[in-house]
C-alpha positions in Angstrom: 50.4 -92.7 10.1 50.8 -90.0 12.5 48.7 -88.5 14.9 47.9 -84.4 13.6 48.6 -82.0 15.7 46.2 -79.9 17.5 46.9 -77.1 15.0 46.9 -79.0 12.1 42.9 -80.0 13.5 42.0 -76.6 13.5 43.2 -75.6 10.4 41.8 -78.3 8.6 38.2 -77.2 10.1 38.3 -74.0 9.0 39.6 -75.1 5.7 36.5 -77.0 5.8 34.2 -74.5 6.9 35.5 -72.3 4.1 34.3 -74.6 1.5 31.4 -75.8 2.7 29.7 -72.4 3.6 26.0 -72.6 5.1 23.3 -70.0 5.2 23.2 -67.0 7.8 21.0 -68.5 10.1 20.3 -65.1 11.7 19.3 -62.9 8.4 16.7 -61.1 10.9 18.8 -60.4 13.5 18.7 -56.7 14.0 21.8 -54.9 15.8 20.6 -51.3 15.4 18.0 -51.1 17.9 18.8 -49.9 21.6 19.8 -53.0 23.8 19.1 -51.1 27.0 15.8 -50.2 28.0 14.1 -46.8 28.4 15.2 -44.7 31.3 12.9 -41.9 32.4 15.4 -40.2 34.2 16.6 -36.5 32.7 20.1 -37.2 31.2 21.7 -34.4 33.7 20.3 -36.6 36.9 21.4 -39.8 35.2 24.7 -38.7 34.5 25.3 -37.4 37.7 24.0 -40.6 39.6 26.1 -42.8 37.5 29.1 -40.4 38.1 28.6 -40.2 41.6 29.1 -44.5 41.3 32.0 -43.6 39.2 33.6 -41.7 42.2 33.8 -38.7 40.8 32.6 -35.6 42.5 29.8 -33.4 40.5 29.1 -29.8 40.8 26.0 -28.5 39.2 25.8 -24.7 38.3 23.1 -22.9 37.2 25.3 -20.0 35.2 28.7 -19.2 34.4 28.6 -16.8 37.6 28.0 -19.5 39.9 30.5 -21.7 38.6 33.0 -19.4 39.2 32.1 -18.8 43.3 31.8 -22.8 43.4 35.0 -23.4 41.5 36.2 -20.1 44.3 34.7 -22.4 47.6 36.7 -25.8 46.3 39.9 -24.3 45.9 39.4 -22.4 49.4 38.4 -25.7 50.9 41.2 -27.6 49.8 43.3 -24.7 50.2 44.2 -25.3 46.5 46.7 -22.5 45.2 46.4 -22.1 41.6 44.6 -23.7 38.8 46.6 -25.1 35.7 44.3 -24.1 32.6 45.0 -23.3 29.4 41.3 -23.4 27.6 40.6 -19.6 26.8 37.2 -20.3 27.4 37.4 -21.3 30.6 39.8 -18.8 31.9 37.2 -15.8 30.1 35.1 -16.8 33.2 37.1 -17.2 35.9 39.1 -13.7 34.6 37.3 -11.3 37.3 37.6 -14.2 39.9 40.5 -13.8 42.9 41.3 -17.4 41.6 45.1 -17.9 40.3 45.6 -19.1 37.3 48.6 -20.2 35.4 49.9 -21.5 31.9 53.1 -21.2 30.6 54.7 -24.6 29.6 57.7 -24.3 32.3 55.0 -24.6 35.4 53.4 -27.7 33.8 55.6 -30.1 36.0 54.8 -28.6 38.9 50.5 -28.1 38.1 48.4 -30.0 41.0 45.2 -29.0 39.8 43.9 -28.9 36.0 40.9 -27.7 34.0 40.2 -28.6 30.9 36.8 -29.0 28.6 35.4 -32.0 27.2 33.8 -32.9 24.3 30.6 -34.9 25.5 28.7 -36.3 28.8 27.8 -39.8 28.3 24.5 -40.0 31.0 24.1 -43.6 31.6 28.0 -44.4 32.0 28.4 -41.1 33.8 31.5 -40.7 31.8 33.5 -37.6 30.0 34.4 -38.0 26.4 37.2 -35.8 25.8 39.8 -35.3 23.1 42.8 -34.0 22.1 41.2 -30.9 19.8 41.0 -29.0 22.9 44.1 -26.5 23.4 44.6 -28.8 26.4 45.6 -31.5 24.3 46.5 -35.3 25.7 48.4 -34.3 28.7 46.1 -33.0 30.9 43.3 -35.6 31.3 45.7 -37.7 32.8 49.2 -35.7 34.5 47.4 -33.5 37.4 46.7 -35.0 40.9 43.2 -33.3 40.3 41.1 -33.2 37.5 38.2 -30.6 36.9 36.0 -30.7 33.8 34.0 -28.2 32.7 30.7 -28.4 30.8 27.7 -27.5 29.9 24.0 -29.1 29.9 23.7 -29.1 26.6 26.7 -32.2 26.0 25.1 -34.5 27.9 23.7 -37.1 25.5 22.9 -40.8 26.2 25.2 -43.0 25.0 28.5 -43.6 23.7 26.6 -44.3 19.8 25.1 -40.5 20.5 28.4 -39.5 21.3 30.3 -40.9 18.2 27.5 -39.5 16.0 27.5 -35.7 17.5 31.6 -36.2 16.9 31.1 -37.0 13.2 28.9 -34.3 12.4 31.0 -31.9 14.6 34.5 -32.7 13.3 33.7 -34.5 9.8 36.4 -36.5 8.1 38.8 -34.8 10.7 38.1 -36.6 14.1 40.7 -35.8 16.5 43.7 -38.5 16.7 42.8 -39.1 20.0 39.4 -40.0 21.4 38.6 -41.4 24.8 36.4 -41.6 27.6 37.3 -41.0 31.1 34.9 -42.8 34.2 36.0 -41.3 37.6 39.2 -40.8 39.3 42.0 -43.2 37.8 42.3 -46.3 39.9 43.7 -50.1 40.3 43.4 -53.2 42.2 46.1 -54.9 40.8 48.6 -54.3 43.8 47.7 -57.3 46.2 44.2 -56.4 45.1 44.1 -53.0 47.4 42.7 -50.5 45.9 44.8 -47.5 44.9 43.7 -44.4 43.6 45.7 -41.9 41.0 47.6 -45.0 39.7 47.9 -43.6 36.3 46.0 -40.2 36.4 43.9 -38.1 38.6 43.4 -39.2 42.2 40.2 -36.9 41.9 38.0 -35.9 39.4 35.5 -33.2 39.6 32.4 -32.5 37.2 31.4 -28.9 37.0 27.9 -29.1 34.8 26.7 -25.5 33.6 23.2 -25.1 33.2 23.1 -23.0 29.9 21.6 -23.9 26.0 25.2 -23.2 24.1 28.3 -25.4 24.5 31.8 -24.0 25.4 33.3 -23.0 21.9 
């Protein structure tokens, strides 16, 4: 008789397995509970420690004011000459500002630095949850050489699981088609394992955290 294959093995196993079902040795086990332990940290410091790790560059502001002389001071250092933005909240604030700001669809191609919001800070990864219900849409998370975020104090949360459950009670049965999180500047080591930054996305991503109680809306 011949030899089974290796497949034929395995499928005759699970065949096996099927019929002759045993008990859940693990009826107790309990996958609800936090697996990480306790930090005492506030979630604004953890984030931006964990960010900072991440390489990405945080700004703290303590009002909308300040963000706008920071946001002022990093385009003058970099000598920066307009910002790509197209989140109406964002560009309220920076309206009385010296700071350029374009929008129209025909300067996309040639944008080098974009804003955009986000939907949640995720302080132990120090990572940005964004999606695409924001006017800015898929594109911009990942096209300009430089990505600035803003956001407020009051979306910093936890974990991801805090994050997913703010999302359900925010958007319902409509969650956004796209979802995603984004951990500092984009980056491989795939190329003769050298590190290269901006592989696929932003060679720099910066974090502007406003101190105030209401989210951007």
């Amino acid at each position: 008789m011949e030899e089974s294959t290796s497949k034929e093995k395995i499928l005759k196993k699970i065949r096996h397995a099927l019929i002759n079902q045993t008990d859940n040795p693990f009826l107790n086990l309990d996958l609800d509970s936090d697996i990480y332990s306790e930090n005492k940290e506030s979630l604004d410091v953890m984030f931006a420690d964990a960010f900072d790790k991440a390489a990405g560059k945080f700004i703290y502001c303590e009002n909308e004011q300040e963000f706008s002389q920071n946001i002022l001071m990093l385009f003058a250092n970099n000598k920066w000459s307009e910002l790509y933005c197209l989140e109406e909240s964002v560009i309220s604030i920076l309206r009385e500002s010296t700071l350029k700001i374009v929008s129209s669809p025909e300067q996309f191609l040639q944008l080098k630095v974009a804003a955009t919001r986000c939907e949640y800070l995720i302080a132990r990864l120090g990572s940005i949850m964004v999606s695409s219900a924001f006017s800015s849409g898929r594109r911009l998370n990942v096209f300009p050489e430089v990505h600035i975020v803003v956001a407020y104090t009051s979306q910093l949360v936890y974990d991801v699981k805090a994050a997913i459950r703010k999302m359900k009670i925010k958007y319902g049965q409509k969650l956004p088609s796209m979802i995603s999180l984004i951990t500092g500047p984009s980056r491989t080591s795939d190329i003769e394992k050298t590190l290269v930054m901006g592989a696929h996305g932003p060679k720099e991503l910066y974090l502007f955290l406003i101190e105030d109680g209401e989210p951007l809306e």
